[in-house]
N, C-alpha and C positions, 0 to 999 in steps of 0.2 A: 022724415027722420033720415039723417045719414048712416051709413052703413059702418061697419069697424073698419079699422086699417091697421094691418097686421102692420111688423116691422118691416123693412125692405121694398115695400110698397111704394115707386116714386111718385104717387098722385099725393100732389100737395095741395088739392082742395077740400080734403075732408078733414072739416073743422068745424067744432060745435056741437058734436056725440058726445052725450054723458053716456056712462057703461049702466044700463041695469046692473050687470051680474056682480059688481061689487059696489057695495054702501059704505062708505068713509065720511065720519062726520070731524068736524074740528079740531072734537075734542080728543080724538082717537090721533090724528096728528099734527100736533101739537107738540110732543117731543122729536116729531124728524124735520121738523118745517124751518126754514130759516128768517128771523125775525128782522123787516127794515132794516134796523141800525145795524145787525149783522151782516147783512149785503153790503155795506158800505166798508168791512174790514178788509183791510189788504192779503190777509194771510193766510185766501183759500189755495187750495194746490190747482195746476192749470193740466189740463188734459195732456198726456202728449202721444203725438198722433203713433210713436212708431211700436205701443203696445196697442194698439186699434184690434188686436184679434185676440189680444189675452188681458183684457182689459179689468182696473179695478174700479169702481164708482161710489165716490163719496160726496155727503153731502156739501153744498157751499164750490162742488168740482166747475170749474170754467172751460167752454168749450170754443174756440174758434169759431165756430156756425154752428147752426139748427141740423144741416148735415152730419155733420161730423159727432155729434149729441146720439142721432137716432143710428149713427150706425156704430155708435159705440155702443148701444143698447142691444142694439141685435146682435154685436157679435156677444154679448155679457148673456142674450137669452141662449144663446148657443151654445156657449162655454162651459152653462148650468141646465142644460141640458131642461130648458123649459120654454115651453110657447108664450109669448109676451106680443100685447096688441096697445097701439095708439086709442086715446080715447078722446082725445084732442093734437090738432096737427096747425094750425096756423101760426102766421107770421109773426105772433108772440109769444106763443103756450106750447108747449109739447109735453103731454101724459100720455103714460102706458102702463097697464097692470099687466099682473100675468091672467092667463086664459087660465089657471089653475080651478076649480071647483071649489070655493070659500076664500083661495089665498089671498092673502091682505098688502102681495107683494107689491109697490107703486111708484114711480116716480114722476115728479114735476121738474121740468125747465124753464124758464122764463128769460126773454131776451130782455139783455139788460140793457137799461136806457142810453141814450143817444151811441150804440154802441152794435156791431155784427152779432157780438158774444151770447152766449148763452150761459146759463147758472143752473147749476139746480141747487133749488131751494124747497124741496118733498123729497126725502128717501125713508123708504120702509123698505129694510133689506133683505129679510128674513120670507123665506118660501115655507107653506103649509102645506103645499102639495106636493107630493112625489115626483121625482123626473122620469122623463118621457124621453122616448126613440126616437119617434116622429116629431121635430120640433118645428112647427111650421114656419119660423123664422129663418131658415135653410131655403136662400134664394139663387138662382142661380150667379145672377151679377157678386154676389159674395163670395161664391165659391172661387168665382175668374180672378179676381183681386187678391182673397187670402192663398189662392196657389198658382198663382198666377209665372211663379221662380221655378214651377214644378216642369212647365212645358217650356221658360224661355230655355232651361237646362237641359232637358231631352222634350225636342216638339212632336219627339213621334213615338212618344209616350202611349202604351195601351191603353186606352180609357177604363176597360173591363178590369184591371190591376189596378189601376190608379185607385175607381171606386173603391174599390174594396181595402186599400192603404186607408184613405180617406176618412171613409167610416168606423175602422178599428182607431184611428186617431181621436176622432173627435166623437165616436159614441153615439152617431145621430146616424138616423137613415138619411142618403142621397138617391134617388131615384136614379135608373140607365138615362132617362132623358136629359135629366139636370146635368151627370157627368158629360154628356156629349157637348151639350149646351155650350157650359163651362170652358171644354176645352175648345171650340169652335170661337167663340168669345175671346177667349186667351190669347188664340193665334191671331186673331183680328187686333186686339191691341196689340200684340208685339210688332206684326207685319204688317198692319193698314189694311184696307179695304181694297178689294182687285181692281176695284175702279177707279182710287184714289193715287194706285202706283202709276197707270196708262198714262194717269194726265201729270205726273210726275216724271215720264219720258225723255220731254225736251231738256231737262234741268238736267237730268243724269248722260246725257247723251253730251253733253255741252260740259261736264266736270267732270267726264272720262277724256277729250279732248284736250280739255286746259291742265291736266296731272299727267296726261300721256303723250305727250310730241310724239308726232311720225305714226300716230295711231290713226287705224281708219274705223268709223263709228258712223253711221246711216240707218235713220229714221224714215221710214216710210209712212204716209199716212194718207188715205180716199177720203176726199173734200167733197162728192156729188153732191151730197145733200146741205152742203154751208155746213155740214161738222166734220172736224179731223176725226177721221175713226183710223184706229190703229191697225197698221197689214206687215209692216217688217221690221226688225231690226236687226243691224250685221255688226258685228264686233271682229277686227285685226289689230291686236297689241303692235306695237312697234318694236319691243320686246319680242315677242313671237315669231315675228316677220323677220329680224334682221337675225336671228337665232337659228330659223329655217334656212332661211340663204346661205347663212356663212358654216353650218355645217351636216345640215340635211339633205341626204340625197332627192332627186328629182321623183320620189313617187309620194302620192297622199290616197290616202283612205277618205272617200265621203260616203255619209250615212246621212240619214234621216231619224230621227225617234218621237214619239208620241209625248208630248205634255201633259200631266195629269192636274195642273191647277184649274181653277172656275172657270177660265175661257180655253179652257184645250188648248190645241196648237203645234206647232211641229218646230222640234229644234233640229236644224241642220247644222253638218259639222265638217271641217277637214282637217284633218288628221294624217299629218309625218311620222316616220320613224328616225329617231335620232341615232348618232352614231354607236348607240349602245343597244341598238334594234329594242329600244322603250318607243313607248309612244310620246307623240311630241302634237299635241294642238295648234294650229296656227289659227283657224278662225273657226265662227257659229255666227248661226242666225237665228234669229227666233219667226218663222211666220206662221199666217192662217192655216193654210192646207199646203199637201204636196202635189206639185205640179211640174208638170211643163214652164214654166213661165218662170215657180217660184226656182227651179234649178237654175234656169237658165240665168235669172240675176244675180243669184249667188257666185255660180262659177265664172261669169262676168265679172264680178265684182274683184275677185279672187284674184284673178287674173292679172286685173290691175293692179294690186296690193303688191304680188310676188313680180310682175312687173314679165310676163312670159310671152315671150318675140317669138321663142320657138318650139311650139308645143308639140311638136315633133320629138321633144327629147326629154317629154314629163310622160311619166305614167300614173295613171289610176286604177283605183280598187273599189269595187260597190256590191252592192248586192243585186244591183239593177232593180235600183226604185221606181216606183211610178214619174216617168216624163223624164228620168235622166238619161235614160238611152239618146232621146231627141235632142235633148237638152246638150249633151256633149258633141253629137254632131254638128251643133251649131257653134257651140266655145270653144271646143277641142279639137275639130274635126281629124287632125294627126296625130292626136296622143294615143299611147298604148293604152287600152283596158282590159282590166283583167277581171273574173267574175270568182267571188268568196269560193270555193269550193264546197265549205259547207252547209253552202245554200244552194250550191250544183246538185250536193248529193240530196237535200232534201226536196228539189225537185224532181230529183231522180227517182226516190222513194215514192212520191205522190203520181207520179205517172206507173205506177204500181212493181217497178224495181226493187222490192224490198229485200232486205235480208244480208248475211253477213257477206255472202261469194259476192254481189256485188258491192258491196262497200270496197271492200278490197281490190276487188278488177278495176273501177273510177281511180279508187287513192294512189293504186301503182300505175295508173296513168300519168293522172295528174303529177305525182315525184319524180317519173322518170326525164333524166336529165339530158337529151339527147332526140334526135329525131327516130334513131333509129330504133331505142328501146320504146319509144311512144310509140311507135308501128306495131311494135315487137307484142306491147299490153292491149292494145287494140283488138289486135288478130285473138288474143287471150281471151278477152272479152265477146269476140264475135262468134267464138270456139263456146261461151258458154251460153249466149243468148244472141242467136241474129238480133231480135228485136231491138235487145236492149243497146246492140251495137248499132243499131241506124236510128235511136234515140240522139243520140250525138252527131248527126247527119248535116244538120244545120247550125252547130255549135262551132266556131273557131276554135282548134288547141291553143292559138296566141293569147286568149283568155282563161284559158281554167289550168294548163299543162305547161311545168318548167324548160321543159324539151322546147318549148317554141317564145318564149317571153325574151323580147328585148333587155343587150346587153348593158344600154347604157345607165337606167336607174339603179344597177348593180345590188340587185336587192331580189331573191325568189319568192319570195311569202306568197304562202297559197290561200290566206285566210285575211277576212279585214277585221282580225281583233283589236289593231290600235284604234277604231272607232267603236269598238264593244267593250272593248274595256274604257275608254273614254266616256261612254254611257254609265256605263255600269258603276264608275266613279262618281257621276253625277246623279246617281238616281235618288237621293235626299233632298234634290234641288228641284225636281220634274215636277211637284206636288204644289210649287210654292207660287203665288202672285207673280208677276213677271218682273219685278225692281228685286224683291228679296230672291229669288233665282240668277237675275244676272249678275247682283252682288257676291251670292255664290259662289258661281263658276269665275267672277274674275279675282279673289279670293286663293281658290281653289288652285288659281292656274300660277298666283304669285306665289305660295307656299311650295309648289311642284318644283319652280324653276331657284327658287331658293336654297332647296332642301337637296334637289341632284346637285346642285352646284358648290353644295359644303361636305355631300357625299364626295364627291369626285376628288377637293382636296384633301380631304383625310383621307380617302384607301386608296385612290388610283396611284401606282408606282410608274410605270412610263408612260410613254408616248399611246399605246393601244389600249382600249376601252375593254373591261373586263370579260365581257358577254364575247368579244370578238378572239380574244384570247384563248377561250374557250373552244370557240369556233376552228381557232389553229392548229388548238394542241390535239385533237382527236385524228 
């Protein structure tokens, strides 16, 4: 004997179950049953799909497919807040009573001759039994579908909220599992599978090229084993690039940050300051790990984008990643670098410097604008800790202290927040498969350069950028 098949259930070979638990003879329906020459009347009403979740069912009602039949039923057992099971499922029958204890609730469909459709021709409409919490017609594929508007609208929706939205709406219990499900589900429809964006690569790397002239766009892939598997990708707008040139000063910010979709990974970045001292992106990569290697193609790459003959007159800012030290010796060999300060001081702290006396002895180093007051905070510093003063012993001031930073990038920043906050803008995006993250950020980066640029003609009044203005009048 076959087993029951509840509603929601996609195995579509259980066919041929009569139900013990409910006995319906002929004569019992008889007035809900629809007679031959009545099937043949034109003027039943036809199903329509877009009440699928608040649905009404009546008899003589015509269905597009057997699908579209049993999940009108489920959502009808849901709505009424009652468990309802298939007690036949094949290719021409579909019955389902309720699981009620005597109820006489039932319906028949039948697929109608030489035709997809289905009919029903058995309704008994009327439930004997009480509704119920748990209605085990509550699957999770249901759930992804009927709210499926719920996460394309906010994808980073709390699930533990949502449940509980959910359940006061529709009155049934959802399990913490099913909500996860659901939403895990949801996001895979909207966004594809992580596997199914990678081999979608070359198409999107190839129609970023042909809508972007003068863009540079590079797919990397390791062939060892006779398969492409994916190891980089570098995005430079032409937009960005000729944006940086024609009025960003010579220094960028490069950083590193951590991926948090299915394959991990590391997004690399560099990062301008525009003439309004905002941050200004010019390119990103997305690769495997941080490396040696992975810097060095990047800032290679880079290189050649912005087109730099003499990098004697670019400066950088890092936190000093893993393999970019190396890595700029090799690209950069005569550019200035300059190291975050407040990742000086937190190495400063972890080599066990803590505390506010020196926070302060580091910061009025690092501000002091002159060789002589850099002396001047030093001795300061050396007055309150030898130690802490031949901590800096093997440190250049050309990298952490204004007193010694090259005049030509014409720019002091002692911090690389134009790549922290550059993260930190994209951190909605870090989560996501890698096609719906790079659409993201290039999204993201066309709205920025839109949006400064309709600012700038409604408030900007002359020649100087406002931040800079600022800068004057003090």
């Amino acid at each position: 004997m076959e087993t029951d098949t509840e509603i929601g259930n996609d195995d579509e070979s259980n066919s041929g179950y009569e139900s013990d638990d409910v006995v319906i003879t002929d004569n019992d329906m008889d007035e809900h049953r629809i007679s031959d020459a009545e099937a043949n009347e034109p003027n039943y009403s036809v199903f329509n799909p877009v009440e699928m979740y608040d649905p009404s069912l009546e008899l003589g009602m015509i269905f597009s497919s057997k699908k579209e039949f049993k999940k009108a039923v489920q959502s009808h057992a849901i709505k009424n807040r009652r468990s309802v099971r298939f007690t036949k499922n094949d290719s021409f029958r579909v019955y389902a009573v309720c699981s009620g204890e005597g109820c006489q609730w039932t319906i028949h469909a039948n697929k109608l001759k030489n035709e997809l459709t289905f009919q029903i021709n058995l309704y008994k409409d009327e439930h004997t039994c009480p509704q119920v919490f748990n209605v085990k017609n509550m699957k999770t594929s249901w759930l992804t579908e009927r709210f499926l508007q719920d996460f394309k609208s906010d994808p980073k929706r709390n699930v533990k909220g949502w449940r509980v939205d959910i359940m006061n709406k529709l009155k049934c219990h959802v399990s913490r599992d099913q909500a996860y499900r659901a939403k895990r589900q949801a996001l895979k429809k909207l966004e594809g599978s992580p596997e199914h964006q990678f081999s979608k690569l070359w198409d999107y790397a190839e129609e970023l090229r042909k809508t972007n002239p003068g863009s540079t766009v590079i797919l990397g892939v390791n062939d060892e084993n006779g398969e492409n598997r994916f190891e980089k990708f570098y995005v430079c707008f032409s937009a960005m690039k000729q944006g940086f040139l024609a009025g960003c000063r010579p220094i960028l910010g490069v950083d590193g940050c951590h991926l948090k979709g299915p394959h991990g990974g590391i997004l690399l970045t560099a990062v301008g300051v525009d003439p309004n001292n905002n941050l200004y992106p010019v390119a990103y990569a997305v690769v495997q790990r941080e490396s040696k290697d992975t810097w060095e193609w990047f800032l290679t790459v880079l290189k050649q984008d912005l087109n730099i003959q003499r990098d004697e007159e670019f400066t950088f800012m890092s936190d000093k990643q893993k393999g970019l030290i190396q890595a700029f010796i090799s690209v950069f060999p005569n550019s200035a670098h300059r190291f975050c300060v407040r990742h000086l001081h937190n190495n400063f702290k972890t080599a066990g410097f803590r505390g506010l006396a020196y926070k302060n002895a580091l910061w009025k180093a690092a501000r002091a604008s002159t060789p002589g007051e850099f002396k001047l905070r030093m001795e300061e510093l050396r007055q309150l800790d030898q130690t802490a003063f031949d901590w800096f012993n093997d440190k250049r001031a050309s990298e952490w202290s204004k007193s010694h930073f090259t005049e030509i990038p014409k720019c002091d920043i002692l911090l690389n927040n134009c790549c922290e906050s550059f993260n930190a803008n994209i951190m909605d995006a870090r989560d996501k498969p890698i096609l719906t993250m790079l659409e993201w950020i290039r999204e993201y980066l066309m709205r920025r350069l839109q949006e400064n640029r309709d600012k700038a003609a409604r408030k900007w009044t002359d020649g100087l950028c406002p931040k800079i203005q600022k800068i004057l009048q003090k």
